[in-house]
DRENBA-753134 format. One record per residue (C-alpha): residue number from 0; residue in one letter; x, y, z. Coordinates in steps of 0.5 Angstrom, whole numbers, m for minus. Each point is the difference from the previous one (the first is absolute). Layout:
! DRENBA-753134
<site pos="NUM" code="A" east="X" north="Y" up="Z"/>
...
//
This chain:
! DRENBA-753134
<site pos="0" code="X" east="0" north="0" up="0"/>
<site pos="1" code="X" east="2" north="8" up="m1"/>
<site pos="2" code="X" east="1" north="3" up="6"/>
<site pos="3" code="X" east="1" north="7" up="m3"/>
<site pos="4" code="X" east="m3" north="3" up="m7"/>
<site pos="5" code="X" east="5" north="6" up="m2"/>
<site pos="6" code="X" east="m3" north="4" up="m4"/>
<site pos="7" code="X" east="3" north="6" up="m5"/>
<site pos="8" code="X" east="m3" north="5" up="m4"/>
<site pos="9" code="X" east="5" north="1" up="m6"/>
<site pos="10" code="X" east="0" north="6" up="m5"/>
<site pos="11" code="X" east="5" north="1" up="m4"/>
<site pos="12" code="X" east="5" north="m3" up="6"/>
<site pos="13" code="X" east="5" north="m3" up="m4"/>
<site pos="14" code="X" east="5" north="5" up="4"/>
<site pos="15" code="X" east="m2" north="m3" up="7"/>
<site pos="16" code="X" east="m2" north="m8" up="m1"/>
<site pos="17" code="X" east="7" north="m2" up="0"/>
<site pos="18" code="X" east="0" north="4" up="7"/>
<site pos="19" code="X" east="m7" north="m3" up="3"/>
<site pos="20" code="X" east="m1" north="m7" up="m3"/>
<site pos="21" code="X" east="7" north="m2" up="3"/>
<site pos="22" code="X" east="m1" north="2" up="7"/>
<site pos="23" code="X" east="m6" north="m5" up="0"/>
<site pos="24" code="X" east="5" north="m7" up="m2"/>
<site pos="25" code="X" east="2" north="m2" up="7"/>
<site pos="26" code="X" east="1" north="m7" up="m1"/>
<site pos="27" code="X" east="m3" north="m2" up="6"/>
<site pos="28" code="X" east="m6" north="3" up="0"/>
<site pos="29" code="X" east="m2" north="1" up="m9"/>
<site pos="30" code="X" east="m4" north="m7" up="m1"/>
<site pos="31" code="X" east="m3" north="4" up="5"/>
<site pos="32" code="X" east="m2" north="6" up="m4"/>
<site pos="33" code="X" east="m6" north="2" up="m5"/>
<site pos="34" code="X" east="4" north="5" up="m4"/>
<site pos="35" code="X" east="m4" north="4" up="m4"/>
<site pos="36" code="X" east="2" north="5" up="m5"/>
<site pos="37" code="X" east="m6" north="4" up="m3"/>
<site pos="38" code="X" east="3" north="2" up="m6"/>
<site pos="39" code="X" east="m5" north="7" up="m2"/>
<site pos="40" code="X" east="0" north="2" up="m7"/>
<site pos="41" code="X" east="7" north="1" up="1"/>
<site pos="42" code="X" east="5" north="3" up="m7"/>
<site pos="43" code="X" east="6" north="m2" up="2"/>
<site pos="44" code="X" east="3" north="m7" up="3"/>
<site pos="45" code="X" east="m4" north="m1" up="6"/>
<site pos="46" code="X" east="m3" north="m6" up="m3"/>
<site pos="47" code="X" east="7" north="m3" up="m3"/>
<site pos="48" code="X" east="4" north="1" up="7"/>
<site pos="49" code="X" east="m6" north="m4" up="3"/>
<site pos="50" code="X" east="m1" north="m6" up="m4"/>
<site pos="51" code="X" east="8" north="m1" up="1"/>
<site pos="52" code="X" east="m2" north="m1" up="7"/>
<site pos="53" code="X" east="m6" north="m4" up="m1"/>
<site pos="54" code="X" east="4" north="m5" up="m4"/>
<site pos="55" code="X" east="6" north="m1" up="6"/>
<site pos="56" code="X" east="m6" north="0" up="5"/>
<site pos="57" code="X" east="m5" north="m3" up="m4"/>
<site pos="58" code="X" east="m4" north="m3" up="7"/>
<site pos="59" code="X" east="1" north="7" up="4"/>
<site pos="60" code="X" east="0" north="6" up="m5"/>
<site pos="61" code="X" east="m6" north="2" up="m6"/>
<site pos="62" code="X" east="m1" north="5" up="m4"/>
<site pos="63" code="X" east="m7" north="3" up="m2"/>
<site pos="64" code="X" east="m1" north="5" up="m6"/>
<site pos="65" code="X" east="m5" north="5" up="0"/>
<site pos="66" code="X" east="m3" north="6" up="m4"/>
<site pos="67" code="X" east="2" north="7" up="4"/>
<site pos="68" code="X" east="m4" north="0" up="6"/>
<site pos="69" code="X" east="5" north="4" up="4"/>
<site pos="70" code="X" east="3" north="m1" up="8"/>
<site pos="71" code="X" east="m8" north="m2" up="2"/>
<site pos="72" code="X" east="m1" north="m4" up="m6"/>
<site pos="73" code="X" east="6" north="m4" up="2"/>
<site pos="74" code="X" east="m1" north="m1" up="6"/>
<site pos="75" code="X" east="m7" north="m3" up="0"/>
<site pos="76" code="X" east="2" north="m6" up="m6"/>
<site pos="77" code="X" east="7" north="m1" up="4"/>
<site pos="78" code="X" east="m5" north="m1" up="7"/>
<site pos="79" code="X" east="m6" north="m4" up="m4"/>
<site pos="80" code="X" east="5" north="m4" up="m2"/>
<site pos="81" code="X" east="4" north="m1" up="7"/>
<site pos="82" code="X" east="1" north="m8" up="3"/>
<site pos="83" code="X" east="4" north="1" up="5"/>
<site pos="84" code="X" east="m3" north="0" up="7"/>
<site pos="85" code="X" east="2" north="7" up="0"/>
<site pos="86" code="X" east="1" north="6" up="m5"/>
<site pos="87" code="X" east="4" north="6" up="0"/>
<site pos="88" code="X" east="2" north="5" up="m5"/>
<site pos="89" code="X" east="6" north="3" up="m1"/>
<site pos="90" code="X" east="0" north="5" up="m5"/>
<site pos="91" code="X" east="6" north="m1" up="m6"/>
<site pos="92" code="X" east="4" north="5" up="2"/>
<site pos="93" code="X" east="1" north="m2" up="7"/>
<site pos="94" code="X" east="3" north="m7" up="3"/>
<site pos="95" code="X" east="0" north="m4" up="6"/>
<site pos="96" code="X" east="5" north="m2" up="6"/>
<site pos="97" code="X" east="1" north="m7" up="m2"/>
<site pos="98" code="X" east="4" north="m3" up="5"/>
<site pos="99" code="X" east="m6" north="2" up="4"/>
<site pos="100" code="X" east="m5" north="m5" up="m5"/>
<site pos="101" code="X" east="2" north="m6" up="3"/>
<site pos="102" code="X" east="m2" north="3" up="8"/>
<site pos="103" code="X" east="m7" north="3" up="m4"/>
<site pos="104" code="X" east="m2" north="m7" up="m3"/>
<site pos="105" code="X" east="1" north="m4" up="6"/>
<site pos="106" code="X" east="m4" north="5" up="5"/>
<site pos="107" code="X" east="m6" north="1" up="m7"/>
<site pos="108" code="X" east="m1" north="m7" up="1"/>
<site pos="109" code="X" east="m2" north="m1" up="6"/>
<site pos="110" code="X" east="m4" north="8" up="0"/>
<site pos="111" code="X" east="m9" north="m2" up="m1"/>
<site pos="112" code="X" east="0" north="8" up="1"/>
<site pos="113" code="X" east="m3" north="5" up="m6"/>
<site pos="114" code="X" east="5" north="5" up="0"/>
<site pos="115" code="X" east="8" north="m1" up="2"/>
<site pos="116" code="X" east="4" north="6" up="1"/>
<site pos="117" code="X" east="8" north="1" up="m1"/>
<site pos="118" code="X" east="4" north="6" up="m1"/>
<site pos="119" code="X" east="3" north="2" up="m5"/>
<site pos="120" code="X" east="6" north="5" up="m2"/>
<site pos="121" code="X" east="0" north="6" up="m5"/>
<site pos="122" code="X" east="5" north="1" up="m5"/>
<site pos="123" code="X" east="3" north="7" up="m2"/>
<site pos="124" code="X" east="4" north="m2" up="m6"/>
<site pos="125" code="X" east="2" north="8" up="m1"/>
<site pos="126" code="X" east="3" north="0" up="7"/>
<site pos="127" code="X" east="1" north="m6" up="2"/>
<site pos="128" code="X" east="m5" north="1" up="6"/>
<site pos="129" code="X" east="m2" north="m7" up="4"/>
<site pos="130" code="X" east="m6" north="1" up="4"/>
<site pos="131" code="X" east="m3" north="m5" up="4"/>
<site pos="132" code="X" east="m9" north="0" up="0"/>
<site pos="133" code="X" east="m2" north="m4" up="7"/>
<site pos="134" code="X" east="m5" north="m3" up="3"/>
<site pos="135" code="X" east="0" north="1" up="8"/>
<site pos="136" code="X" east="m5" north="m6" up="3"/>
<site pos="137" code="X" east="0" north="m2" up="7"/>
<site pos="138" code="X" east="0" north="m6" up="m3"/>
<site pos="139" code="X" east="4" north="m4" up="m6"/>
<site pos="140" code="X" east="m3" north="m5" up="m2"/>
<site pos="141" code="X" east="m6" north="1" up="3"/>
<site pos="142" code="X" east="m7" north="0" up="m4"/>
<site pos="143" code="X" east="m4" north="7" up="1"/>
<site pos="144" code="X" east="m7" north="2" up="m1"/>
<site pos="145" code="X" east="m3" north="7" up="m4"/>
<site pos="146" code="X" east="m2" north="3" up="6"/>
<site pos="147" code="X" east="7" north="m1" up="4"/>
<site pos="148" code="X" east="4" north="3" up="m7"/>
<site pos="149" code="X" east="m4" north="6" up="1"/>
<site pos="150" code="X" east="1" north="1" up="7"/>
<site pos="151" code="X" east="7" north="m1" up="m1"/>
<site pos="152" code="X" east="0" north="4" up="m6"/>
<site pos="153" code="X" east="7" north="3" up="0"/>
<site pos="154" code="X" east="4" north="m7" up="1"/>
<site pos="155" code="X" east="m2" north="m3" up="m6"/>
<site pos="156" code="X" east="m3" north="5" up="m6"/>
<site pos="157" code="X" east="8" north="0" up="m2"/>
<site pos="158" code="X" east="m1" north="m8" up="m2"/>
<site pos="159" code="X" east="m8" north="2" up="m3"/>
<site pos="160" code="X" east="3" north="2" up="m6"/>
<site pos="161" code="X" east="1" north="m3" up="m7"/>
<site pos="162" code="X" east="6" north="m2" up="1"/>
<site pos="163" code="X" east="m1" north="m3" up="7"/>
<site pos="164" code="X" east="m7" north="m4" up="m1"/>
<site pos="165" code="X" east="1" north="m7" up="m2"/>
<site pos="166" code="X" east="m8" north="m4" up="m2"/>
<site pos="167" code="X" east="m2" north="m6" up="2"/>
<site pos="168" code="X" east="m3" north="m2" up="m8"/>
<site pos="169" code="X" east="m6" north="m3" up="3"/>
<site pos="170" code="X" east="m1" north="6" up="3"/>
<site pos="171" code="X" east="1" north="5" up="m6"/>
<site pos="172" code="X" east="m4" north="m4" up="m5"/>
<site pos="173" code="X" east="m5" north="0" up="5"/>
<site pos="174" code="X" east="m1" north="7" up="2"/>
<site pos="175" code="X" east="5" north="4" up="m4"/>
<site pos="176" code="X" east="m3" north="6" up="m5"/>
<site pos="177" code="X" east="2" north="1" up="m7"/>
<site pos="178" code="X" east="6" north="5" up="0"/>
<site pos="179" code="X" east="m2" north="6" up="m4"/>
<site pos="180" code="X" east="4" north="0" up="m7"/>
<site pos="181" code="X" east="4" north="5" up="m4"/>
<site pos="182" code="X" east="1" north="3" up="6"/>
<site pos="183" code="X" east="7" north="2" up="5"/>
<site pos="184" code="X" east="m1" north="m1" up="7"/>
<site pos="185" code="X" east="m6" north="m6" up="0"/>
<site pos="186" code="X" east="6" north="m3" up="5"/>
<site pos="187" code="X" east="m4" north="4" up="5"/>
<site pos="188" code="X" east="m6" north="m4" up="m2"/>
<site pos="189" code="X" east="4" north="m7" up="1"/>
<site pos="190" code="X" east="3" north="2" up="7"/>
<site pos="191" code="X" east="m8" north="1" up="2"/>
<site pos="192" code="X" east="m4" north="m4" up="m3"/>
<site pos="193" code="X" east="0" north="m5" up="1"/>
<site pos="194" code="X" east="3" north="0" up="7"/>
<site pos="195" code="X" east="m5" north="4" up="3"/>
<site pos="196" code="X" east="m4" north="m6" up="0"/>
<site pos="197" code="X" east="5" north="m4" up="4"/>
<site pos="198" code="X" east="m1" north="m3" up="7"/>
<site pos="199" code="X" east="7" north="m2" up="1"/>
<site pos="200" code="X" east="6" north="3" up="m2"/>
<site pos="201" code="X" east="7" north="m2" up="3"/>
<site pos="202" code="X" east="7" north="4" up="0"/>
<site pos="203" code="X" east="6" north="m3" up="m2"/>
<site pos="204" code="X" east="7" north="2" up="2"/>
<site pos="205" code="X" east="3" north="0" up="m7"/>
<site pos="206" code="X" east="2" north="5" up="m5"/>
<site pos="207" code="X" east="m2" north="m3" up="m6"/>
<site pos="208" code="X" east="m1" north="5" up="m6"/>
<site pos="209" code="X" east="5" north="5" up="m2"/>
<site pos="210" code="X" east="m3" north="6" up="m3"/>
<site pos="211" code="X" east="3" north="5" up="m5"/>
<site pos="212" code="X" east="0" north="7" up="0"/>
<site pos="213" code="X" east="3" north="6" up="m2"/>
<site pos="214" code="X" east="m2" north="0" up="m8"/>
<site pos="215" code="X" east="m3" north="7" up="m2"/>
<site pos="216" code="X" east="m4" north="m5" up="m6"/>
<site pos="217" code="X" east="m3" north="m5" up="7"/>
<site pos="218" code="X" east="m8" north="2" up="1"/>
<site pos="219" code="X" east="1" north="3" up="6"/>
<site pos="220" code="X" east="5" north="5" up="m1"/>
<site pos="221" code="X" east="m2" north="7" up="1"/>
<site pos="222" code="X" east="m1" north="1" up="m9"/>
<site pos="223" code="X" east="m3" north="m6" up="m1"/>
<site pos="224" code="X" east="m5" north="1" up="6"/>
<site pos="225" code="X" east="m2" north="7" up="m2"/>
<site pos="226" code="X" east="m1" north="m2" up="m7"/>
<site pos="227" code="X" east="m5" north="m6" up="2"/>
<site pos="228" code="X" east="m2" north="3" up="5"/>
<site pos="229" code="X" east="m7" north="m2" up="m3"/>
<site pos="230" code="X" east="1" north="m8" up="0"/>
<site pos="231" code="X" east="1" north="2" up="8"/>
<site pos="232" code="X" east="m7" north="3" up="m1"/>
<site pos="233" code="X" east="m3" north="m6" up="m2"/>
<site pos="234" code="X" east="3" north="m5" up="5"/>
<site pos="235" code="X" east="m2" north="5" up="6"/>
<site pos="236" code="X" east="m7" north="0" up="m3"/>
<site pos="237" code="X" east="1" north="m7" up="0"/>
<site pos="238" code="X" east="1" north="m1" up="7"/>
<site pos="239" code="X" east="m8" north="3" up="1"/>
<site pos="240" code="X" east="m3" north="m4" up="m6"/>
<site pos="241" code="X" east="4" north="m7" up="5"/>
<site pos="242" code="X" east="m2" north="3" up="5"/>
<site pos="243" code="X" east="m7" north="0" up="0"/>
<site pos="244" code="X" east="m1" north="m7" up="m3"/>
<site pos="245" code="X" east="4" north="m4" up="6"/>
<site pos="246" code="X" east="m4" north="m6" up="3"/>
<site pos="247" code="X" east="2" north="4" up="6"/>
<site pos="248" code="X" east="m3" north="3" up="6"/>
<site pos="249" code="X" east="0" north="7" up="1"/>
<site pos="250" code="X" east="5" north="m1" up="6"/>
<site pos="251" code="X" east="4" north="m6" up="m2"/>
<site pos="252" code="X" east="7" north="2" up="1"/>
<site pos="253" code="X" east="0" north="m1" up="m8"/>
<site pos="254" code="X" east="m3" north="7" up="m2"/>
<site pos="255" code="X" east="4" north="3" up="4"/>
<site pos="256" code="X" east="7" north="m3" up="m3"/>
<site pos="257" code="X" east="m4" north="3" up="m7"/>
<site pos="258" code="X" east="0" north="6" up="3"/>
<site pos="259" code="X" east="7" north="0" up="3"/>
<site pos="260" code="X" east="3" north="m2" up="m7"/>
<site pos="261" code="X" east="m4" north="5" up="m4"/>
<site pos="262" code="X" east="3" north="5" up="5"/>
<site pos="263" code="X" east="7" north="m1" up="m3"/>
<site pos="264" code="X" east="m1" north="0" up="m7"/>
<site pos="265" code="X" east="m4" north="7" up="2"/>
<site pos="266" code="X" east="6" north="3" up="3"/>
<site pos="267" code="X" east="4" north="m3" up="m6"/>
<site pos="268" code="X" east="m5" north="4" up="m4"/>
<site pos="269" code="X" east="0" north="5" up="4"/>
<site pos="270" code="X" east="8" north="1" up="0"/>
<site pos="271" code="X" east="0" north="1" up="m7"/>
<site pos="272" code="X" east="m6" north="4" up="m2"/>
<site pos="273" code="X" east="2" north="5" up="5"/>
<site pos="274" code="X" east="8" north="0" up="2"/>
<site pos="275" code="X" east="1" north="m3" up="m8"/>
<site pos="276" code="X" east="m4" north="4" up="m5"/>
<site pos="277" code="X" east="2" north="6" up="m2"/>
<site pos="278" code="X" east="m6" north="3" up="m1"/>
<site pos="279" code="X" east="m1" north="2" up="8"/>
<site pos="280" code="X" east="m7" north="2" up="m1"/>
<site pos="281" code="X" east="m1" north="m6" up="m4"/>
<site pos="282" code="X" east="2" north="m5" up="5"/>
<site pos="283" code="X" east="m2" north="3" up="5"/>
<site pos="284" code="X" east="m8" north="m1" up="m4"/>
<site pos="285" code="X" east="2" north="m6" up="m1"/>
<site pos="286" code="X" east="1" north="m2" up="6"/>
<site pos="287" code="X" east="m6" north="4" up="3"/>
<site pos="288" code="X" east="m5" north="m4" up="m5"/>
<site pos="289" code="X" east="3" north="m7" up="1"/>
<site pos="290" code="X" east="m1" north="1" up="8"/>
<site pos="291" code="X" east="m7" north="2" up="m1"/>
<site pos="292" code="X" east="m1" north="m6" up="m4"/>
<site pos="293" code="X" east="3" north="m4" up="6"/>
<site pos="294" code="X" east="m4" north="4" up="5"/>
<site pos="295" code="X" east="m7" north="m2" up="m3"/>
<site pos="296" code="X" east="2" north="m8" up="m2"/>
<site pos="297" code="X" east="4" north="m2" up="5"/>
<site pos="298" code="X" east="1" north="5" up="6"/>
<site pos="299" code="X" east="4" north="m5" up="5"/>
<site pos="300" code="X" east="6" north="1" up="m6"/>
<site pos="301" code="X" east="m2" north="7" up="1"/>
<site pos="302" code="X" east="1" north="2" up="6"/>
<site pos="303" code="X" east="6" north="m4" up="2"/>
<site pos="304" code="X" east="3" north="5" up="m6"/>
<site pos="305" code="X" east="m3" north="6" up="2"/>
<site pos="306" code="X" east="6" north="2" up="4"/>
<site pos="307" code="X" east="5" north="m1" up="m5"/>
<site pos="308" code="X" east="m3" north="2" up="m5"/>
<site pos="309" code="X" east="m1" north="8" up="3"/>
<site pos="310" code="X" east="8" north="m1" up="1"/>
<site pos="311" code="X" east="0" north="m1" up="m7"/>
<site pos="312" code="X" east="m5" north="6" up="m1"/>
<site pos="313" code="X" east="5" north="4" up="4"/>
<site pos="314" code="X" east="7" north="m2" up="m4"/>
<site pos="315" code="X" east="m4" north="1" up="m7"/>
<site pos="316" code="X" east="m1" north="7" up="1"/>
<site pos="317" code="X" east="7" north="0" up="3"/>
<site pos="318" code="X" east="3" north="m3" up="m6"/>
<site pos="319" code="X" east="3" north="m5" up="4"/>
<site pos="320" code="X" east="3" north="m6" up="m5"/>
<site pos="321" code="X" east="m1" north="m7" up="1"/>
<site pos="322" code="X" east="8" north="m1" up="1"/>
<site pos="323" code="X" east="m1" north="5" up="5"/>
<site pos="324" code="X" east="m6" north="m3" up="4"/>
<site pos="325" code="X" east="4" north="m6" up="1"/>
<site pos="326" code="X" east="6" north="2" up="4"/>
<site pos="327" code="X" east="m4" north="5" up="3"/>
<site pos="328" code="X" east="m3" north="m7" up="3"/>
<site pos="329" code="X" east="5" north="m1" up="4"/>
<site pos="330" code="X" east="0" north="6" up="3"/>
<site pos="331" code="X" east="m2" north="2" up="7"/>
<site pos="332" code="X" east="m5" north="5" up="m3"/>
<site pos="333" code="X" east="m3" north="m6" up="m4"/>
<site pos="334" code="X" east="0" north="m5" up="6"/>
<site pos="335" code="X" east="m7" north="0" up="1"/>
<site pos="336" code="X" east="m1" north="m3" up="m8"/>
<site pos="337" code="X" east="6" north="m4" up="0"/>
<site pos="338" code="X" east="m3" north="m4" up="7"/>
<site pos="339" code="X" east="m7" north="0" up="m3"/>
<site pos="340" code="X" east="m2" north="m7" up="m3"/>
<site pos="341" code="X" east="0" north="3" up="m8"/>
<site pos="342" code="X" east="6" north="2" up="m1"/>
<site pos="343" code="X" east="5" north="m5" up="4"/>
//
């Protein structure tokens, strides 16, 4: 039986596969892996460096062509196709720390819960920066409620992210949404959806995903996210429209990690619009519309952002740039945001 499914997502990543698919081949554990390289509409030679590895792996590595359906799109046939016990997704320009696989593999066979969380690493290629992503439980090992993540929300939102969640794949399939395609930033939607519905949830101490950063062409840089800025607007309207067809209680712990996960997408929204974009008035509008849209569909997410958003508001008439506000994080002056839960 495959213990894990790993599944990348490949556009146009001929440069990266021989980085990512190597760091999965740990001889102890590689009859243990269901690689799956989603090959999505590329033009160069993702489909060739991957079928080289499926004809020296042939029991452990495929490959699926497709039709351009973008990060999403590959993602949601990549996680249909999944037979491993487990499924996480590692994105084709990122890898993981192999020598931790074999430990990894051991603990996911014995685990029964939804979701399994480990840490991860981000990568500065242009500075060469290593920054470690931990989760803090009381207890490693151990399986946890929604409702004790969220009264503990500090110690493992940090592993609640796309590159810290490992799915059980009877889960996924069972509860998990189709990711929006065409669209940057639908990683939110993996990292919540299906989890939200999870009633266990364990901590691993292992660093398992390295994930690189510092490219100016990468979706998260600063350019890239003014210039998508309506892909985040779609994923956001997302998390409302998901939200109110959760087969949850008003108060389950659940709604509340929508909520919360929401949140962060809002702040990144909001950093953009009105720390990024050059048109201050502008952003500032923008901003203002898009907390008015929260403030009546989903209110709980509104107001754990109102009072951030008005430090926005204030940094926006200032001038204030993004580079700027992030190292005034770690002033005194900034204490009482850094400290918040938002922006830790």
């Amino acid at each position: 039986m495959k213990v894990l499914s790993l599944i990348v997502p490949s556009y146009n990543s001929e440069q990266f596969l021989d980085k990512v698919i190597p760091s999965f081949l740990h001889p102890e554990v590689i009859d243990k892996l269901d690689i799956i390289v989603v090959n999505d509409g590329s033009k160069d030679a993702t489909p060739e460096i991957a079928k080289k590895y499926c004809d020296d792996y042939p029991d452990s590595v495929r490959l699926i062509n497709q039709e351009n359906k973008g990060h999403g799109g590959a993602l949601n046939t990549g996680c249909a196709a999944a037979v491993g016990k487990y499924l996480k997704v590692v994105d084709a320009d990122d890898w993981v720390e192999t020598e931790n696989l074999p430990a990894f593999i051991s603990l996911l066979e014995d685990c029964v819960s939804d979701v399994v969380l480990t840490h991860h690493h981000t990568v500065d290629i242009s500075s060469g920066e290593i920054k470690k992503w931990k989760s803090y439980p009381e207890q490693f090992g151990r399986s946890y409620t929604m409702e004790e993540i969220m009264g503990q929300w500090k110690n493992f939102d940090r592993s609640l992210t796309f590159h810290g969640i490992t799915y059980s794949t009877e889960f996924y399939h069972r509860n998990g949404i189709q990711l929006s395609e065409h669209v940057f930033y639908e990683d939110h939607e993996f990292a919540t959806f299906p989890c939200c519905m999870a009633k266990s949830i364990t901590p691993f101490d292992l660093f398992i995903y390295d994930y690189r950063i510092g490219d100016v062409q990468q979706s998260v840089s600063n350019e890239n996210q003014l210039r998508r800025i309506g892909h985040t607007e779609t994923v956001l309207r997302r998390f409302v429209r998901e939200y109110y067809n959760l087969p949850l209680e008003k108060d389950d712990a659940g709604r509340s990690y929508v909520c919360m996960k929401a949140q962060g997408l809002l702040m990144s929204y909001l950093t953009t619009v009105m720390l990024v974009h050059p048109d201050r008035k502008q952003g500032r509008m923008m901003g203002a519309r898009m907390m008015d849209y929260f403030k009546e569909n989903l209110p709980d997410t509104w107001e754990l952002s109102f009072k951030q958003y008005q430090a926005f508001r204030i940094m926006n008439v200032l001038s204030i740039q993004k580079q700027t506000f992030e190292s005034m994080l770690h002033s005194r002056v900034f204490n009482w945001l850094r400290h918040s839960r938002d922006f830790e």
